[in-house]
DSSP file (Angstrom, degrees, kcal/mol; ACC not computed):
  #  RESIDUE AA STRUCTURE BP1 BP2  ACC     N-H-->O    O-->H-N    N-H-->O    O-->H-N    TCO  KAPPA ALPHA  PHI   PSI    X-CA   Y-CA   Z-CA
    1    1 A X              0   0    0      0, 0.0     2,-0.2     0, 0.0     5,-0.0   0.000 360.0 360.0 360.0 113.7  -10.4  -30.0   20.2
    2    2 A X    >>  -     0   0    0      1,-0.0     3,-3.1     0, 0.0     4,-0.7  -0.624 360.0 -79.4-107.5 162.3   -8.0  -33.0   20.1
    3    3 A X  H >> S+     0   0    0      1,-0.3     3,-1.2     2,-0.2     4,-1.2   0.787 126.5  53.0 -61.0 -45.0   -4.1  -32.9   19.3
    4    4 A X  H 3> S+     0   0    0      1,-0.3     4,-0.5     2,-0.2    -1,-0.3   0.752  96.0  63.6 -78.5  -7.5   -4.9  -32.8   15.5
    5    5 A X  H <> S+     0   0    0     -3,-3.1     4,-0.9     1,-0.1    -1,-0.3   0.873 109.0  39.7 -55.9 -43.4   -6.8  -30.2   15.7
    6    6 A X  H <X S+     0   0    0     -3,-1.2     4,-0.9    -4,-0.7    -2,-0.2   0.413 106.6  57.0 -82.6 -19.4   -3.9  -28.2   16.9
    7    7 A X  H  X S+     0   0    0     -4,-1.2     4,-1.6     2,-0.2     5,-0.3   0.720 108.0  53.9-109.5 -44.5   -1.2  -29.4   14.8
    8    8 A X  H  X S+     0   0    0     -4,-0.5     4,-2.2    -5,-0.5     5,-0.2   0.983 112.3  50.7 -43.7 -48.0   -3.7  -28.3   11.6
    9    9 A X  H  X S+     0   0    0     -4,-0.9     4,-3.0     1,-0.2    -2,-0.2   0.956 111.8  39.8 -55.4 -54.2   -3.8  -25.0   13.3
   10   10 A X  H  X>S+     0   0    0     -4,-0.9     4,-1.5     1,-0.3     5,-0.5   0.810 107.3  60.6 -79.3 -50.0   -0.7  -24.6   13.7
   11   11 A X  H  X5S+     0   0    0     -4,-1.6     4,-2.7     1,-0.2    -1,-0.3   0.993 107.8  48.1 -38.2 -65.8    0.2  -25.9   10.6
   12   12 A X  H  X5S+     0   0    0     -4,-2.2     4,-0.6    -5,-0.3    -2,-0.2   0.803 112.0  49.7 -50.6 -37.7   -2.0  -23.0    9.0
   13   13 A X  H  X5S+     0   0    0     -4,-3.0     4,-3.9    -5,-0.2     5,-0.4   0.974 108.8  50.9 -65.6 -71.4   -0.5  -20.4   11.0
   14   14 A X  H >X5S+     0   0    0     -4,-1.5     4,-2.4     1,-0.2     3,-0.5   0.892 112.3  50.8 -26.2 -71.3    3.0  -21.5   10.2
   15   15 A X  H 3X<S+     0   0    0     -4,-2.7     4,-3.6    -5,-0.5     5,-0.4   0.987 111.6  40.6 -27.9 -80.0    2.0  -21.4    6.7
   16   16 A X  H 3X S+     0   0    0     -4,-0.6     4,-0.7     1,-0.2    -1,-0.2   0.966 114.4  54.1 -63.1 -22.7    0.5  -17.8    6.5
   17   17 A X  H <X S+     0   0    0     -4,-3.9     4,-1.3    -3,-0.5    -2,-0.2   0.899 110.9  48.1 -84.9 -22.5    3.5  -16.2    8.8
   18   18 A X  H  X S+     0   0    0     -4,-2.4     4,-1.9    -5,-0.4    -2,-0.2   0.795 111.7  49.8 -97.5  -4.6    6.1  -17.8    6.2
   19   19 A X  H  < S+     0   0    0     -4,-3.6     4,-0.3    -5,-0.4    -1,-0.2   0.612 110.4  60.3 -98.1   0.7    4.0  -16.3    3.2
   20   20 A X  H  X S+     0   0    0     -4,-0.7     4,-1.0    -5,-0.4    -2,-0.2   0.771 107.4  33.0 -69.1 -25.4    4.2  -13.3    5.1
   21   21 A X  H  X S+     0   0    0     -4,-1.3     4,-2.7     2,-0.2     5,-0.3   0.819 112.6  55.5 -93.2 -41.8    7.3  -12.7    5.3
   22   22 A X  H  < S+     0   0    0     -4,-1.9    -1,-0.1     2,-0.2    -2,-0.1   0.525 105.4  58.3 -91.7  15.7    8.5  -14.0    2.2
   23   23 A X  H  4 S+     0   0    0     -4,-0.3    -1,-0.2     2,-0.1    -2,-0.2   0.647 111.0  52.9 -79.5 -39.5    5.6  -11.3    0.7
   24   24 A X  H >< S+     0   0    0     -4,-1.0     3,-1.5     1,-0.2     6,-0.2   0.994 105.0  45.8 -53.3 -75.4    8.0   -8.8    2.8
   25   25 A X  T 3< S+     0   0    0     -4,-2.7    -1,-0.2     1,-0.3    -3,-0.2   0.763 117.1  44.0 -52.5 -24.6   11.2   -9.5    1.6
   26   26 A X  T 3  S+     0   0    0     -5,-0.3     2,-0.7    -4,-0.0    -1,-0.3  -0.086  84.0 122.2-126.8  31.5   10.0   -9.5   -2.3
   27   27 A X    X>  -     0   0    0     -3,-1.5     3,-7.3     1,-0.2     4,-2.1  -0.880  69.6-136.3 -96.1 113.8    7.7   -6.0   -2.0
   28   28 A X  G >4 S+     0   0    0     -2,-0.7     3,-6.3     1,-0.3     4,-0.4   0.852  97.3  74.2 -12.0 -87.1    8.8   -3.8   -4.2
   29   29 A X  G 34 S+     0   0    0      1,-0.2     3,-0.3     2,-0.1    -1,-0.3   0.708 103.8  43.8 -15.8 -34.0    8.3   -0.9   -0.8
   30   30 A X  G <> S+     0   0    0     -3,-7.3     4,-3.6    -6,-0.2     5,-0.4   0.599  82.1  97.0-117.2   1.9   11.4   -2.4    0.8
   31   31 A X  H <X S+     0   0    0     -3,-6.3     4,-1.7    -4,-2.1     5,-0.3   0.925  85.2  54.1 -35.9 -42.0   13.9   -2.8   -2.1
   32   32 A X  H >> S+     0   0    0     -4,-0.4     3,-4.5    -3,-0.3     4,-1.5   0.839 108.5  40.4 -64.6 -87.0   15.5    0.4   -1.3
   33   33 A X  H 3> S+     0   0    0      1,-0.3     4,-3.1     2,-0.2     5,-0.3   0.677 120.4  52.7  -0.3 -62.2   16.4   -0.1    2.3
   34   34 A X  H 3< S+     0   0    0     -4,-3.6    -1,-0.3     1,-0.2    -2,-0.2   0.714 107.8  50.6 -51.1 -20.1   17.4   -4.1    0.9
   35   35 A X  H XX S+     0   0    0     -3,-4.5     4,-0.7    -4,-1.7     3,-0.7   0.802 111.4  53.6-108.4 -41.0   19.6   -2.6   -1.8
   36   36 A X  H >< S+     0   0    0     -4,-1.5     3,-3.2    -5,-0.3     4,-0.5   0.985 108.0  45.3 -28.4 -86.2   21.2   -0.5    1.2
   37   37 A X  T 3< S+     0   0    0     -4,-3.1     4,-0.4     1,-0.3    -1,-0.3   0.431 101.2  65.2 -40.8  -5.4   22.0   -3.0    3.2
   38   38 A X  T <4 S+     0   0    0     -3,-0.7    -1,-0.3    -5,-0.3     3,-0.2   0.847 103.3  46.4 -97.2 -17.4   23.4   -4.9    0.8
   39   39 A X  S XX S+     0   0    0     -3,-3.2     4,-0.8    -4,-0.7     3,-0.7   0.495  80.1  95.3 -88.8  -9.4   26.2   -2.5    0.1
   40   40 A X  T 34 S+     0   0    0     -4,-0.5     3,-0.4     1,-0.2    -1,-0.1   0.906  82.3  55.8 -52.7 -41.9   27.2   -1.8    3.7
   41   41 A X  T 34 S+     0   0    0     -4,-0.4    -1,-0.2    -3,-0.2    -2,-0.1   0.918 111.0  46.9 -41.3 -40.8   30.1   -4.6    3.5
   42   42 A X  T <4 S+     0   0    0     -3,-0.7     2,-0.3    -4,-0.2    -1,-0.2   0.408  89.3 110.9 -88.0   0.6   31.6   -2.8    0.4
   43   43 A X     <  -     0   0    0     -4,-0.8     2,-0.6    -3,-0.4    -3,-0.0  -0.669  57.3-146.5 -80.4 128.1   31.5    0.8    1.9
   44   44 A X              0   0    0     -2,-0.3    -2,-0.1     1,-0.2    -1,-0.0  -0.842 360.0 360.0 -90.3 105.5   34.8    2.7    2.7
   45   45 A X              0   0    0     -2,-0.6    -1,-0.2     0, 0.0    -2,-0.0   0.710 360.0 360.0-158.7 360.0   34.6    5.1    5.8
């Protein structure tokens, strides 16, 4: 395995963790929790 071997992997990885995440942020499951958080600035207590 030589250095472009590794920088494809890596590549690939990079790739699948940042369509993970941004498959996290946009599922539907975590709106509430996001929609929380989003109000905390504007909250009096």
């Amino acid at each position: 395995m030589d250095i472009n071997d590794m920088r494809s992997v890596v590549t690939v990885v990079s790739l699948l963790t940042f369509v993970g995440i941004v498959a996290w942020a946009w599922s539907k499951r975590n709106k509430s929790s996001f929609d929380e958080a989003a109000q905390l600035p504007f909250r009096d207590e």
